[in-house]
MDAnalysis code that builds the backbone (N, CA, C; Angstrom):
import MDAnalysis as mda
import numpy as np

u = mda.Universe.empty(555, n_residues=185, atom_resindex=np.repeat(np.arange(185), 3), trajectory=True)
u.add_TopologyAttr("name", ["N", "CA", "C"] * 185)
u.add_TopologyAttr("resid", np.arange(1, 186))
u.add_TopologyAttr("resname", ["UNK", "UNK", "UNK", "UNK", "UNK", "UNK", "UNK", "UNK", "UNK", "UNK", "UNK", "UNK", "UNK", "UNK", "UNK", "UNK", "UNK", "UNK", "UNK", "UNK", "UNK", "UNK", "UNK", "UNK", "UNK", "UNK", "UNK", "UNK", "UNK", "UNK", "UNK", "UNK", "UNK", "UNK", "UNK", "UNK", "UNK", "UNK", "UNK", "UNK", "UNK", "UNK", "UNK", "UNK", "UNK", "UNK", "UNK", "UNK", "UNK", "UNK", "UNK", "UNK", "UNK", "UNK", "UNK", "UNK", "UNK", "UNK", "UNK", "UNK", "UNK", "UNK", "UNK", "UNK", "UNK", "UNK", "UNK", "UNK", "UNK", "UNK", "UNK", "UNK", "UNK", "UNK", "UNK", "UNK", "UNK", "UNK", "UNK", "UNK", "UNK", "UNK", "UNK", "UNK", "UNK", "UNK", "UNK", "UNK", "UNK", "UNK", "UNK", "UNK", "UNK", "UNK", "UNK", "UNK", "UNK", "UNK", "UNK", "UNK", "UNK", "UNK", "UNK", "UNK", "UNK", "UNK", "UNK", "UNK", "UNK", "UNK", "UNK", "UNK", "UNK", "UNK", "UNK", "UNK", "UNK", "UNK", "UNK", "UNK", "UNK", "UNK", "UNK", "UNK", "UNK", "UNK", "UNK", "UNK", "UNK", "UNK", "UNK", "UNK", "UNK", "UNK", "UNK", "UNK", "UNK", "UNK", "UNK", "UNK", "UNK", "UNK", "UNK", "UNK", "UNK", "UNK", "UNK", "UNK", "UNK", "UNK", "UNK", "UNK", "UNK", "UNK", "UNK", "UNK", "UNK", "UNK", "UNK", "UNK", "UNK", "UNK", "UNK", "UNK", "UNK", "UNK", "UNK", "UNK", "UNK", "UNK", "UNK", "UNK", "UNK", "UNK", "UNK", "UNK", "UNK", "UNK", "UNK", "UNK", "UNK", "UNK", "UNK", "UNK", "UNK"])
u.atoms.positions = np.array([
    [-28.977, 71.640, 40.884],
    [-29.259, 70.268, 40.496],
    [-29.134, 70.145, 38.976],
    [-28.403, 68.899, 38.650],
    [-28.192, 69.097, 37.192],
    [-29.691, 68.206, 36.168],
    [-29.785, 68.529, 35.127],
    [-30.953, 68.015, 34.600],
    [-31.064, 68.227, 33.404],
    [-31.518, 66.834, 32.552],
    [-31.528, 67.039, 31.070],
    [-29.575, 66.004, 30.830],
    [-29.314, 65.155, 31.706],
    [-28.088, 64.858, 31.851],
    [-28.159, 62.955, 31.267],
    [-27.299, 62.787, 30.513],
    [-26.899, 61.506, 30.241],
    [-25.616, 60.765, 30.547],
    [-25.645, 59.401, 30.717],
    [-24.092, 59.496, 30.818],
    [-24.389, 57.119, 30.462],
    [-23.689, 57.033, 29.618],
    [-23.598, 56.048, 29.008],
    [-22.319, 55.113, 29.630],
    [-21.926, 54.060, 30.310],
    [-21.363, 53.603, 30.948],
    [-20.764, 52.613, 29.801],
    [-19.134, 52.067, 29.936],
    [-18.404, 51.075, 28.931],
    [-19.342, 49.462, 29.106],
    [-20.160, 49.853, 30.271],
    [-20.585, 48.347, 30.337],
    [-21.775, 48.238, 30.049],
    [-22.653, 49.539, 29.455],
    [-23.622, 49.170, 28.556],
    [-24.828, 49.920, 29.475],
    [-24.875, 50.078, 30.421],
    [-26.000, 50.887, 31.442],
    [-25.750, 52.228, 31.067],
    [-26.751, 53.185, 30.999],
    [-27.003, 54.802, 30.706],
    [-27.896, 55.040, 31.758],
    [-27.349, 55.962, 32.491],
    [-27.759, 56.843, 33.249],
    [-28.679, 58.009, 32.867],
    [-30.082, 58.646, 32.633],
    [-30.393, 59.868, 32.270],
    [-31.560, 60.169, 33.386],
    [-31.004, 61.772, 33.338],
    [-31.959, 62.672, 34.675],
    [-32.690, 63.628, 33.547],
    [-33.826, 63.374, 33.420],
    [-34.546, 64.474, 32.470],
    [-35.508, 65.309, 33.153],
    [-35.652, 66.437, 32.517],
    [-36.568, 67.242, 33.327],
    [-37.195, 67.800, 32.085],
    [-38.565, 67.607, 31.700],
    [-39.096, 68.283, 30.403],
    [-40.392, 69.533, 31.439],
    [-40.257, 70.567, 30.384],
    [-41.681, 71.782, 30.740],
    [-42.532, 71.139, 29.981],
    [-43.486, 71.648, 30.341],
    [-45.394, 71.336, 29.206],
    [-44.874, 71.690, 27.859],
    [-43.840, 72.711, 27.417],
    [-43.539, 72.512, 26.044],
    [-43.058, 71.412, 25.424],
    [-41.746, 71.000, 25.765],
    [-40.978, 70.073, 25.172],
    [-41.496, 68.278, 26.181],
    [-42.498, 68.448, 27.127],
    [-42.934, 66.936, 27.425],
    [-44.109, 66.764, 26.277],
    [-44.544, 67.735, 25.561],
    [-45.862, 67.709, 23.973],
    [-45.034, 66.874, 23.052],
    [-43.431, 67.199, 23.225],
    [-42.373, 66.300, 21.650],
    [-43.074, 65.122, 22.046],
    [-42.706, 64.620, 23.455],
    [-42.152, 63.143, 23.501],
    [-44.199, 62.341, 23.294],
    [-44.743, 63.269, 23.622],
    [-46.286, 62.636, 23.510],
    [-47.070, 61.294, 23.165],
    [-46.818, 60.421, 23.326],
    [-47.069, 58.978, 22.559],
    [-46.822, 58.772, 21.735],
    [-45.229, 58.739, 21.919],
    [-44.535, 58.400, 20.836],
    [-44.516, 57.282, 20.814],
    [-44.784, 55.967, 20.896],
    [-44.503, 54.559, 20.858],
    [-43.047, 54.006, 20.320],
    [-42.719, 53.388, 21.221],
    [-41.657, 53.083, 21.186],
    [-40.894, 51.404, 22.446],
    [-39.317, 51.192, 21.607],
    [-39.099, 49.857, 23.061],
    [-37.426, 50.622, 22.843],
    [-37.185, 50.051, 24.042],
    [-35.351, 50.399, 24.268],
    [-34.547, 48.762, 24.295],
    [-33.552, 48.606, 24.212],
    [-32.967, 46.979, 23.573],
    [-32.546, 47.053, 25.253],
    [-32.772, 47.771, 26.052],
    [-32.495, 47.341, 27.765],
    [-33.641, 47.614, 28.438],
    [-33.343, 46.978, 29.821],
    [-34.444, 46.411, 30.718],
    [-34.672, 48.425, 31.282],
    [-35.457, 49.099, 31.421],
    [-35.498, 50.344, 32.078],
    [-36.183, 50.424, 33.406],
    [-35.582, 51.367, 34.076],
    [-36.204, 51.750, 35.519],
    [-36.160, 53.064, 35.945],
    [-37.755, 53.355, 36.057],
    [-38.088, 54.990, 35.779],
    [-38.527, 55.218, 37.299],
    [-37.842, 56.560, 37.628],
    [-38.101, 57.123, 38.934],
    [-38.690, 58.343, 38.627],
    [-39.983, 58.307, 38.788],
    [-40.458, 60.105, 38.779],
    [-40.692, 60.957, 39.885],
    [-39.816, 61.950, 39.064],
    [-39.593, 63.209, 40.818],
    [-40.543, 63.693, 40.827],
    [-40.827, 64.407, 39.187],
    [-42.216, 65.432, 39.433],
    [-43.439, 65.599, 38.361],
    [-44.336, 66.030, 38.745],
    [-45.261, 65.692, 37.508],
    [-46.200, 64.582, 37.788],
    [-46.696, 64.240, 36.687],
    [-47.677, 63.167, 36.621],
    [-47.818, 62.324, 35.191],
    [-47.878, 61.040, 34.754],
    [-47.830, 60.716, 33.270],
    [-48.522, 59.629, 33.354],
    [-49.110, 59.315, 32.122],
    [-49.775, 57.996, 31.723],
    [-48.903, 57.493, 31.467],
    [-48.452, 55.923, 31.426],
    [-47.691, 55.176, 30.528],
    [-48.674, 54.418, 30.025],
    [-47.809, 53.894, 28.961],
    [-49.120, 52.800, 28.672],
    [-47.672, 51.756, 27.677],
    [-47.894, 50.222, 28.240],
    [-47.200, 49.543, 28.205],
    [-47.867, 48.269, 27.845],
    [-46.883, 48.104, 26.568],
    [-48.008, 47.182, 26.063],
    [-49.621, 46.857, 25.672],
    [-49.843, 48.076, 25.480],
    [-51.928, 48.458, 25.410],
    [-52.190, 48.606, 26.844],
    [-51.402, 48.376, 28.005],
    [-52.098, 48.557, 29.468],
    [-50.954, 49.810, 29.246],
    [-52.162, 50.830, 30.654],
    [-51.759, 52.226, 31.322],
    [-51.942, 51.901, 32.689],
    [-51.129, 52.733, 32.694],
    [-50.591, 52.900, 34.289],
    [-50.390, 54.524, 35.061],
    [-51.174, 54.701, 35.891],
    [-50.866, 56.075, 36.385],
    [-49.506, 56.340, 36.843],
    [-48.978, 57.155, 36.708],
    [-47.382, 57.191, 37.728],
    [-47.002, 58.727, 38.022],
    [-46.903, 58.965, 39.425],
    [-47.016, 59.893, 40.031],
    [-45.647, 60.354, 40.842],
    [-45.179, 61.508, 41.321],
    [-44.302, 61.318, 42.701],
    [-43.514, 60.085, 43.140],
    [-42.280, 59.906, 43.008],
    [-41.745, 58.590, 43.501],
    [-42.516, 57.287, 43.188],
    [-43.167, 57.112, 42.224],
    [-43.423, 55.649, 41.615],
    [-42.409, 55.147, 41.194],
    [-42.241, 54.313, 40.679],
    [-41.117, 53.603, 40.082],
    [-41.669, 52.636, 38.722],
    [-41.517, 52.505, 37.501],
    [-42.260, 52.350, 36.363],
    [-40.908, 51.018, 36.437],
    [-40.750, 50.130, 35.777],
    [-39.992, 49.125, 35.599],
    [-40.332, 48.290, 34.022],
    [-39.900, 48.271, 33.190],
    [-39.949, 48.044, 32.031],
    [-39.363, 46.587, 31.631],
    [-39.241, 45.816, 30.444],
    [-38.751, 45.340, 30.238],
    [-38.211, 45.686, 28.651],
    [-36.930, 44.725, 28.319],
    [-36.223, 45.110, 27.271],
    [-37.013, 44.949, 26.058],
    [-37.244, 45.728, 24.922],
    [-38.462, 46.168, 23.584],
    [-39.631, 45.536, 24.285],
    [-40.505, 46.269, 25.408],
    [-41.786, 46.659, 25.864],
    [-41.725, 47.583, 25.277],
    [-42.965, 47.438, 24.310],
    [-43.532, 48.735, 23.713],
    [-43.905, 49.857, 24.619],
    [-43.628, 51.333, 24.893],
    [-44.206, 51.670, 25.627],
    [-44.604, 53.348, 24.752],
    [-45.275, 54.169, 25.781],
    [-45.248, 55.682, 25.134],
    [-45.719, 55.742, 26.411],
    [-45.671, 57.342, 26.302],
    [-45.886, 58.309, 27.849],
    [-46.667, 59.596, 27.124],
    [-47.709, 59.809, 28.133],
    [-48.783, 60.736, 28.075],
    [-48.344, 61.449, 29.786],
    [-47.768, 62.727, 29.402],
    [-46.741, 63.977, 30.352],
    [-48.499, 64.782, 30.719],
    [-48.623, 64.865, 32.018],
    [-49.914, 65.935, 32.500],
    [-48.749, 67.249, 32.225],
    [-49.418, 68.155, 31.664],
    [-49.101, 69.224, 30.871],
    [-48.913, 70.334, 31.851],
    [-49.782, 69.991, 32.743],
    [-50.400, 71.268, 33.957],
    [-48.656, 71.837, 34.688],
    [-47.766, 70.625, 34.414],
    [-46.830, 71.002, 34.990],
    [-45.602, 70.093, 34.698],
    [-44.327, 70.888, 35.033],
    [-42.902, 69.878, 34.874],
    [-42.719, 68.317, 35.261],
    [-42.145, 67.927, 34.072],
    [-42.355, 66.335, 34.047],
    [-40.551, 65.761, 34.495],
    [-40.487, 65.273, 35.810],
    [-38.804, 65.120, 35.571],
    [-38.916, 63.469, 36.458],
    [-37.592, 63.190, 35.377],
    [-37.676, 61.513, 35.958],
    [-35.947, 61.355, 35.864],
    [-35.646, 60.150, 36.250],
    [-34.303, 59.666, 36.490],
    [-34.916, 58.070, 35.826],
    [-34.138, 57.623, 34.804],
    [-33.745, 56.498, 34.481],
    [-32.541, 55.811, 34.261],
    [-32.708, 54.630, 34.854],
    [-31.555, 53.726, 34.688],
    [-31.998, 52.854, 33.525],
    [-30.743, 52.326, 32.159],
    [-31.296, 51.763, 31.807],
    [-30.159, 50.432, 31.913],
    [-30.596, 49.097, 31.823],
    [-29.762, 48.120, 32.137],
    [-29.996, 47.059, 31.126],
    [-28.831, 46.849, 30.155],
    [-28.815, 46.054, 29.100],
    [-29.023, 44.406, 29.925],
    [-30.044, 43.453, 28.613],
    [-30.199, 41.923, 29.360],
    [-28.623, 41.205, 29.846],
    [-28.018, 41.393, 28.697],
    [-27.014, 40.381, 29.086],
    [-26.382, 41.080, 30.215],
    [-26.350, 41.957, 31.184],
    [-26.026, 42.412, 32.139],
    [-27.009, 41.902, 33.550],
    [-27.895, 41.589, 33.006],
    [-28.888, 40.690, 34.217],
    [-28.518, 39.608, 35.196],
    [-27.723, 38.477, 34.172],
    [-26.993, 37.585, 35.161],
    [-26.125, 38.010, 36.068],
    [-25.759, 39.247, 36.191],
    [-24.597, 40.163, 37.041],
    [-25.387, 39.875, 38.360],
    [-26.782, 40.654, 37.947],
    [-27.670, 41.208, 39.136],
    [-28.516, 39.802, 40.066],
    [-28.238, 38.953, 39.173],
    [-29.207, 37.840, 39.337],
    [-28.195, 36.817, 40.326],
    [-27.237, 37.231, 40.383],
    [-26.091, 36.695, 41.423],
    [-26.549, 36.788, 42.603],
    [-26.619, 38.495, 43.163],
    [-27.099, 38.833, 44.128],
    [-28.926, 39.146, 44.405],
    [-29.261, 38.793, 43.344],
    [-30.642, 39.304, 43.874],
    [-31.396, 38.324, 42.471],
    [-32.607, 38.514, 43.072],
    [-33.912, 37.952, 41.942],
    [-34.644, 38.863, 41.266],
    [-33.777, 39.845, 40.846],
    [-34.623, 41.043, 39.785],
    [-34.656, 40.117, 38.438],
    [-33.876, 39.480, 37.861],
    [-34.117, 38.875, 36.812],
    [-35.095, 38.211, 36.956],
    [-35.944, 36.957, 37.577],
    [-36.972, 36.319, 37.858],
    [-38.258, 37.383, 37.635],
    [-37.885, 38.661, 38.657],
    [-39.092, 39.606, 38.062],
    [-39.397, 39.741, 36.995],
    [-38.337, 40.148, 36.628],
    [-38.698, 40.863, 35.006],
    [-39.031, 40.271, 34.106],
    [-38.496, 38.543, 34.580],
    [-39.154, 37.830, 33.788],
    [-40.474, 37.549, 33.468],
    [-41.127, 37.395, 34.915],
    [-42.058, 36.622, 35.312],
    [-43.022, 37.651, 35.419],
    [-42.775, 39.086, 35.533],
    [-44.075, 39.965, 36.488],
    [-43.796, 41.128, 35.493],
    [-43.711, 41.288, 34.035],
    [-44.296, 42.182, 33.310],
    [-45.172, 43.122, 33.676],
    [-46.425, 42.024, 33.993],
    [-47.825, 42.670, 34.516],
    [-47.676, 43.816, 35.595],
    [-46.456, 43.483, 36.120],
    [-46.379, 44.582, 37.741],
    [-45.364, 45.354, 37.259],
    [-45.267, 46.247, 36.809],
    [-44.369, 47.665, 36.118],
    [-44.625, 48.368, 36.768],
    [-45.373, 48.546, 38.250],
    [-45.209, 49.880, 38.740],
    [-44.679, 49.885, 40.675],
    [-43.739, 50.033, 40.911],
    [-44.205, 50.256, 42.322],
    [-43.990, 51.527, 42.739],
    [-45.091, 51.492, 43.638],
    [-46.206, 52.828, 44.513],
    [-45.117, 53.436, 45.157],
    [-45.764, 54.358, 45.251],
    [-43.925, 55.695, 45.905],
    [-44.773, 55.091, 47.248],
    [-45.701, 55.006, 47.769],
    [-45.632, 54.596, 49.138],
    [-44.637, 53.707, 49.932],
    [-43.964, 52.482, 49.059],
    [-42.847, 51.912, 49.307],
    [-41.793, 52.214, 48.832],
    [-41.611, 53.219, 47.900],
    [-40.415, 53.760, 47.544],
    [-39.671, 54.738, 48.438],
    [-40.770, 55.500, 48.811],
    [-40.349, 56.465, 50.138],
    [-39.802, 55.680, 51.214],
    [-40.655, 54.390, 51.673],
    [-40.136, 53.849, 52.437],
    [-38.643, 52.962, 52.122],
    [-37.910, 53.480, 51.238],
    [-36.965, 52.726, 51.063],
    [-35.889, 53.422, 50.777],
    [-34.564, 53.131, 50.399],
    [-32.988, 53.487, 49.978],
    [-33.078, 53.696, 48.402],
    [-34.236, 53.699, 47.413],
    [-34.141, 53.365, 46.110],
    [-34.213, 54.820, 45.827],
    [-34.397, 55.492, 45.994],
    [-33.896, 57.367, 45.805],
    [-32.526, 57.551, 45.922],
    [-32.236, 57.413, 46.925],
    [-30.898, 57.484, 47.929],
    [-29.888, 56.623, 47.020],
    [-30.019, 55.535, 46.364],
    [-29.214, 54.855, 45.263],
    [-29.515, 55.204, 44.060],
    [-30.425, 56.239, 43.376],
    [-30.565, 56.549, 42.182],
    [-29.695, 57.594, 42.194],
    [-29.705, 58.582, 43.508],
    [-28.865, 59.848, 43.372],
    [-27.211, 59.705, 43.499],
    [-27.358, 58.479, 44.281],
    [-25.654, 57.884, 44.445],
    [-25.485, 57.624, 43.250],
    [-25.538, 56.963, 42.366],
    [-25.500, 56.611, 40.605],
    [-25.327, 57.789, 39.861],
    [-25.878, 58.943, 39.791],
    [-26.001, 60.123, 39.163],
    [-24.403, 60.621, 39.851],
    [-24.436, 60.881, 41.299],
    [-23.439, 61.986, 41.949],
    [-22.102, 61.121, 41.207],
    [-21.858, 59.335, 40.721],
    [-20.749, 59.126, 40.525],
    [-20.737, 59.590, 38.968],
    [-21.998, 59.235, 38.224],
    [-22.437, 59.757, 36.703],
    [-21.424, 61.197, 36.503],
    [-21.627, 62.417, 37.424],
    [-21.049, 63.599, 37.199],
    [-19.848, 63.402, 37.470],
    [-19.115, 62.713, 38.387],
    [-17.969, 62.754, 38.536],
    [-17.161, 62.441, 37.565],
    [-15.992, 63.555, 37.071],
    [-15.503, 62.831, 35.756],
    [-13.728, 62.478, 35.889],
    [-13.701, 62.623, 37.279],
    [-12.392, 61.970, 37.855],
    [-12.411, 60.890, 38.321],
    [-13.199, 59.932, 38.305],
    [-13.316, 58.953, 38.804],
    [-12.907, 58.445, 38.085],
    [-11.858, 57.462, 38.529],
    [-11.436, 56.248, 37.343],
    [-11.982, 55.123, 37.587],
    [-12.647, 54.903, 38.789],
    [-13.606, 53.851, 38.833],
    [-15.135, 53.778, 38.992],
    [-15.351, 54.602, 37.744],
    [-16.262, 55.487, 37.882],
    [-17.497, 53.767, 37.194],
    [-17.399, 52.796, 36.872],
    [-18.394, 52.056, 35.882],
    [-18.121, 50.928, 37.092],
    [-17.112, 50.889, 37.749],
    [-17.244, 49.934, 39.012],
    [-18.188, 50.449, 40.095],
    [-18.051, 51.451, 40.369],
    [-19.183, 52.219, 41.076],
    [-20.595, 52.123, 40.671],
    [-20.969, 52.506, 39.425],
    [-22.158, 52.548, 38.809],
    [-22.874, 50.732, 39.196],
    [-21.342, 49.833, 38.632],
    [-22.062, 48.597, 39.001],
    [-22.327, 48.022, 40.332],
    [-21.924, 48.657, 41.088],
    [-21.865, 48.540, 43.029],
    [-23.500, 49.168, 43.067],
    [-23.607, 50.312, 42.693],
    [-24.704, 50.730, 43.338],
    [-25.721, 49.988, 42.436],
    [-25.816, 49.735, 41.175],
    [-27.033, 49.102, 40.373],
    [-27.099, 47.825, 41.564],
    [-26.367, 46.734, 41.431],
    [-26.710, 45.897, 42.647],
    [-27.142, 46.444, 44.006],
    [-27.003, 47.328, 44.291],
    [-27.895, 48.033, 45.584],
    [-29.059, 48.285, 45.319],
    [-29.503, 49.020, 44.024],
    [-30.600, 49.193, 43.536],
    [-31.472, 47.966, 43.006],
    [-31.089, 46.951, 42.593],
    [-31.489, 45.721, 42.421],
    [-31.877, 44.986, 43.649],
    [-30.990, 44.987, 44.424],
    [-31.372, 44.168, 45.973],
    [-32.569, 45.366, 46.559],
    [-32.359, 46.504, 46.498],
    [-33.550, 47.643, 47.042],
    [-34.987, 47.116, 46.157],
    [-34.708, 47.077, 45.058],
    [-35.766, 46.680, 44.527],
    [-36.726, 45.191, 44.779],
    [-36.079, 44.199, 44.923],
    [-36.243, 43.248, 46.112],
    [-36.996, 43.170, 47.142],
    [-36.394, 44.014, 47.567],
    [-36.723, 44.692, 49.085],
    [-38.463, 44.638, 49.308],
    [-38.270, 45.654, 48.093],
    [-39.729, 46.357, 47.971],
    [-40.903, 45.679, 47.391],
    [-39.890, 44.792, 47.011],
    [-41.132, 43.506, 46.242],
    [-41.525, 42.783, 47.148],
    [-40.735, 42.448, 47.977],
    [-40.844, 41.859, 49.477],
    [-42.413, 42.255, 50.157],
    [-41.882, 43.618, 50.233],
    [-42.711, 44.143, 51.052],
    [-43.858, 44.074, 50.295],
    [-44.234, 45.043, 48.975],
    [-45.576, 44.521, 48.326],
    [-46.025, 43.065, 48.575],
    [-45.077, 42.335, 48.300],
    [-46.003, 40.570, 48.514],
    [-46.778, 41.046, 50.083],
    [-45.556, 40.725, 50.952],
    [-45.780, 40.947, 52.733],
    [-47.836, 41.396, 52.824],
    [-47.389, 42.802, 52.329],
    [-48.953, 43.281, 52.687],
    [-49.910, 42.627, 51.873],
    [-49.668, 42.474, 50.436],
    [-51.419, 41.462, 49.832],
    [-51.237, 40.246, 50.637],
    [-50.029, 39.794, 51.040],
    [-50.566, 38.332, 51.705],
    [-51.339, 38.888, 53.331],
    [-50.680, 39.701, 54.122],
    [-51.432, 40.096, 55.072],
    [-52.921, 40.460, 54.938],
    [-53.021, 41.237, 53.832],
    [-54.444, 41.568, 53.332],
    [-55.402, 40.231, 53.394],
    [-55.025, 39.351, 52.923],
    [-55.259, 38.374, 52.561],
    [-55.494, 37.373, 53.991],
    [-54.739, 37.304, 54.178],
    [-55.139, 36.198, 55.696],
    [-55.755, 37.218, 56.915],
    [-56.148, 38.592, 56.644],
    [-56.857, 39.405, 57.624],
    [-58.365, 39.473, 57.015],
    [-58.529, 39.030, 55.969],
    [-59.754, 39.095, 55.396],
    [-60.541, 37.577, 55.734],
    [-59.326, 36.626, 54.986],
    [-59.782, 35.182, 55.384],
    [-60.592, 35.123, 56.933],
    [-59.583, 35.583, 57.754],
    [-59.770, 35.599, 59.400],
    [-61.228, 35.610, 59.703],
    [-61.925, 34.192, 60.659],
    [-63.551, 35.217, 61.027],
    [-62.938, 34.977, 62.390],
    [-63.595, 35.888, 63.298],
    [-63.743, 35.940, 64.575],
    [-64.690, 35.462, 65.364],
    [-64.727, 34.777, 66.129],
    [-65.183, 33.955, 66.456],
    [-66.669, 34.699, 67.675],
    [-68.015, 34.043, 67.788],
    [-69.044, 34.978, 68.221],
    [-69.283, 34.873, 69.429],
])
């Protein structure tokens, strides 16, 4: 498995698979910082604080961290062990692309506050399965349609992401009208 890998696309999206030890995840330590694109963090392994915008966020195993473009952020790496993530990062003016097929732009607009979704719905979904499709075309260096690809699957990953927002609403509203519910005596 390759790792520690970048790959910068003509249309402005960068691909990176990082894998840091307890040594070199101490560099990156709260460093504070924003990126001029929208980011979307998949963590394989490990455990980290983020903290985004003065709010933290636990993120564990298949969470999914979702950023927006200069959100201040920094990352606090649990030390105890290897920290490895896959990010996509996706420049704004590339949003209206995605916003064709899907309402990730509306998110990102609108739901800052929600930067994290739970690997419980990530597992349940294709959004792994399209991060690694993105990477396997990333390595390929015969591909001549190698940034048409990248943009095929980001719209997969955008509509996946959707998906999953879907589903988060689905259950608080279920939560919600199962609580309302009385039963009758």
């Amino acid at each position: 498995m390759i790792r520690n890998f970048e790959y910068n696309s003509h249309s402005g999206l960068t691909f990176l698979h990082r894998l840091n030890n307890t040594t070199t995840a101490n560099v990156y330590r709260g460093v504070k910082h924003s990126h001029p694109s929208h980011e979307i963090y998949l963590l394989l392994r490990g455990g980290a604080t983020y903290t985004v915008n003065g709010q933290s966020f636990e993120v564990n195993p298949f969470d999914v961290l979702i950023l927006n473009a200069y959100e201040y952020h920094f990352v606090e790496p649990n030390t105890t062990e290897a920290y490895e993530r896959i990010v996509l990062q996706i420049p704004p003016d590339f949003i209206p692309v995605l916003n064709e097929v899907t309402p990730l732009n509306n998110f990102i607009k609108t739901n800052s506050f929600l930067n994290i979704l739970p690997a419980k719905y990530v597992k349940n979904s294709n959004l792994y399965a399209i991060m690694k499709a993105i990477e396997k075309i990333c390595l390929n260096n015969n591909e001549i349609y190698k940034d048409h690809l990248i943009l095929a699957q980001t719209i997969n990953l955008a509509i996946e992401i959707s998906k999953i927002l879907a589903d988060i609403n689905n259950d608080k509203l279920a939560r919600v009208h199962y609580s309302e519910y009385t039963y009758p005596q």
